[in-house]
C-alpha positions in Angstrom: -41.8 28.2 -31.9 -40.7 25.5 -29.7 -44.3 25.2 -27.7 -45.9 25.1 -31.1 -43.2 22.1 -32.2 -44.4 20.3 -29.1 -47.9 21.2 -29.6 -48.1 19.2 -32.8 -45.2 17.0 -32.1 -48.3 15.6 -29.1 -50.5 15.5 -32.0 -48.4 12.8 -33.9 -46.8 15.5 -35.9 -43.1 14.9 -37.0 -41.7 19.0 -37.7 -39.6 20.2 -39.7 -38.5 24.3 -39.4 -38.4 26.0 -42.6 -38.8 29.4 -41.2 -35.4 30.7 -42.5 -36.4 29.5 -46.2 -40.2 30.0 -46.9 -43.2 31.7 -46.7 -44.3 29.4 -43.5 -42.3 28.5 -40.6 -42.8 24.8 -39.9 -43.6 21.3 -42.5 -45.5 19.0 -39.9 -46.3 15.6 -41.3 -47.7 12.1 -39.8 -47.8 9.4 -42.6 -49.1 10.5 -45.7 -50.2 14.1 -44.9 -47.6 16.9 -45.0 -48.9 21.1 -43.5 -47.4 24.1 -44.3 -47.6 26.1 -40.7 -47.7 29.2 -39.7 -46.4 30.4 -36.2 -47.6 33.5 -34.8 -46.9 34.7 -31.1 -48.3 37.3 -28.9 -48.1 38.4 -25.2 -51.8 39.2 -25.1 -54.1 37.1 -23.0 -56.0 36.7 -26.3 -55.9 36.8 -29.9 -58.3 37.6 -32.3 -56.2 39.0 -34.9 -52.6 38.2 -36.6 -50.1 39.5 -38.8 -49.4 38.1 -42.1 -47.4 39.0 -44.8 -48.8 38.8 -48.7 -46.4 35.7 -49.6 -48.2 34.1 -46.4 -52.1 35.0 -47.6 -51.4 34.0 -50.8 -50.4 30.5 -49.6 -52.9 30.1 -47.3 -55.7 30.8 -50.0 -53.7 28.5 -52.6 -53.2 25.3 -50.3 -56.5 25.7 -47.9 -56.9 22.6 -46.4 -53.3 21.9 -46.4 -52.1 24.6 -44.0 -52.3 25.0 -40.5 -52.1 28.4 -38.2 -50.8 28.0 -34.7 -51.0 31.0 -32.9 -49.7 31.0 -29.4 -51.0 33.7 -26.7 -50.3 34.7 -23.1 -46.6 34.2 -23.8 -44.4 36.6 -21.0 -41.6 38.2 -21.2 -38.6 39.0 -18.7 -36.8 42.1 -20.2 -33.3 42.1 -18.9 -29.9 41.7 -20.1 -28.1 40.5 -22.0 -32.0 39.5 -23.9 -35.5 39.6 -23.3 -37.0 35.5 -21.7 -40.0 34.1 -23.5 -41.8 32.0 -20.9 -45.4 30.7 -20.9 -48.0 30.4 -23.3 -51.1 28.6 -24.9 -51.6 27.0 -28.4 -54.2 27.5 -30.4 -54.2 25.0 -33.4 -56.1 25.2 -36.3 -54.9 22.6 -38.6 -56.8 22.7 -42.3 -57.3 26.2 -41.5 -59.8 28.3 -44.1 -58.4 31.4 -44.0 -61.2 32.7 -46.1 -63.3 32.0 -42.7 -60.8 35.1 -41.3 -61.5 38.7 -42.7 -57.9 40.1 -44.6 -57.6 43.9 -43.8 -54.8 45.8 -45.8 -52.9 47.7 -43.0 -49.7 48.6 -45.0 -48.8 50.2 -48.4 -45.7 50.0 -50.9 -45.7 53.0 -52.9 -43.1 52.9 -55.8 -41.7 56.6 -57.5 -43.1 57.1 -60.6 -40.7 58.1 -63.3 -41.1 60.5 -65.7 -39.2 61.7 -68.4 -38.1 65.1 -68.7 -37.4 66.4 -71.9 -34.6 68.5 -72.7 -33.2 67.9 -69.6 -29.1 68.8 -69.4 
């Protein structure tokens, strides 16, 4: 999150994190215009694909134009104790991002029980 803060924060961008409360992690704003970001992070050397959750789609595809998706690849990791080191990485901003210029593939399912009424049950 941090190289993404500095990322926009080099773009004139004043951030605010709002990961722990919303749907996106970061508010960046320079005068009059205010984006909703998204962070994503990988350790591949590329990315061409991300994971978002519904709440996240949905506000893409209701604020387009007004959201941004920073996606940061290449980061490495040193796996040790007592926690894994994030080190490295590129940004790749897209600020006023379309997300309807992305393709959305359902990958997971909630299934709910269906209740049903037994009758004469005792």
């Amino acid at each position: 999150m941090a190289l993404a803060v500095g990322h926009l924060t080099e773009l004139g961008y004043q951030c605010k994190d709002t990961s722990a409360t919303e749907s996106f992690d970061l508010v960046a704003t320079t005068g009059m215009t205010s984006l909703k970001i998204e962070v994503k992070g990988t350790t591949s050397d590329i990315c061409d694909s991300v994971m978002m959750t519904k709440n996240e789609v949905d506000l893409h595809r209701l604020e387009k134009g007004k959201t941004g998706l920073l996606i940061v690849y290449g980061i490495r990791l040193q796996r040790g104790s007592p926690a894994p080191q994030a080190s490295g990485g590129t940004v790749e901003a897209m600020i006023g991002w379309d997300i309807d210029t992305w393709r959305a593939q359902p990958v997971a399912f909630q299934l709910h029980r269906q209740r049903t009424e037994t009758k004469n049950a005792k």
